[in-house]
N, C-alpha and C positions, 0 to 999 in steps of 0.2 A: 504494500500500500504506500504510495507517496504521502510524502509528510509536506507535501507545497498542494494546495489545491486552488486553483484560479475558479473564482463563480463567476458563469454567464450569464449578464444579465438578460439576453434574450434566447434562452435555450433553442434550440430545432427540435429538440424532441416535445412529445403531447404531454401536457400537464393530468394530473390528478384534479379532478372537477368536484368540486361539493357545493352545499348548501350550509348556511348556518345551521346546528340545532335549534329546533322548534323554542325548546326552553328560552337560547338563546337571542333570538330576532325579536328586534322591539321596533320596527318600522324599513318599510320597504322591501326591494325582492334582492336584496345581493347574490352573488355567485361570487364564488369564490376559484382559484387554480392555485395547484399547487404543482410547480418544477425543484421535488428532493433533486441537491447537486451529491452531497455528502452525508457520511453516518459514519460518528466516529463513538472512541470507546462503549464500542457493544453499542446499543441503541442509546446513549446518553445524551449525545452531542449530534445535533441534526444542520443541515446550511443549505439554504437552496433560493429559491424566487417565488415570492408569492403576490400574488393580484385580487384585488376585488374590487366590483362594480358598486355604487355609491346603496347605500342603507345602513341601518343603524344597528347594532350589535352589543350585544353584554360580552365584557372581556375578563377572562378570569383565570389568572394565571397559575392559580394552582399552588405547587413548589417548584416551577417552572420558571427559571430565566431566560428575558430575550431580548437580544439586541437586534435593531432595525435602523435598515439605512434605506429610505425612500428613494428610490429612483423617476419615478413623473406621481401624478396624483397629488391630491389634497384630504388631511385627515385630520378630524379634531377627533385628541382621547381626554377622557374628563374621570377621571379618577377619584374615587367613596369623596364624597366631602371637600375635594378639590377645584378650582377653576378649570375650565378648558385651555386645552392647546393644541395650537395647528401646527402641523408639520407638512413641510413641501419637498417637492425634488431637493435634494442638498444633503435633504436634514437627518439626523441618525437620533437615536435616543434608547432606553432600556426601559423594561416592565420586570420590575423583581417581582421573586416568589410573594405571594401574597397579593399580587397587585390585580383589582379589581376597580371596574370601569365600566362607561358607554367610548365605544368605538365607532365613530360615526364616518364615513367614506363620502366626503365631498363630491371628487372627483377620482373616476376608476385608478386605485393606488397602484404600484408596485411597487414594491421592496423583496433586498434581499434582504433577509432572519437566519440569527443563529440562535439555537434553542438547545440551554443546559438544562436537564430534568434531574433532580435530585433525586 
């Protein structure tokens, strides 16, 4: 296994397609894609390209960390108790374990994520 992995941000191969959980949809019809680039230590560590189409979403990270670096799209996350913030093309930021939210998709996002499961 190489220990250098380069993420594309525009994969050629077909993504993984879903939908929000029912539980989790709190307005509008998102879809979601997912492009896994990588899986490292046993299923711990995940890195790939993920997109969704604008609607609103409960975010709920579990004991799950993630970092995210938006590639196009517009995203307000508003976190228990918290002010909202938007994040554009540029921008990167993290959701620690514990972290729970409305994830709202302005404009169709993509990011890449990397995802530590504890």
């Amino acid at each position: 296994m190489p220990l250098l992995k380069t993420i594309d941000p525009n994969p050629s191969f077909a993504p993984r397609e879903n939908l929000p959980l029912p539980e989790r949809l709190i307005s509008g019809n998102p879809e979601f894609k997912t492009w896994a680039q990588d899986v490292a230590r046993g299923e711990m560590i995940h890195t790939g390209v993920w997109e969704a189409t604008p609607g609103v979403t409960r975010s709920i990270k579990g004991e799950t960390f993630e970092f995210c670096h938006i590639l196009s799209g517009v995203v307000e996350i508003t976190g228990e108790g918290a002010d909202p913030v938007v994040y554009k093309a540029g921008d990167s930021f993290v959701m620690k374990p514990g972290f729970a939210g409305v994830w709202k998709t302005i404009e169709t996002v993509r990011k890449i994520y990397v995802t530590v499961m504890a």
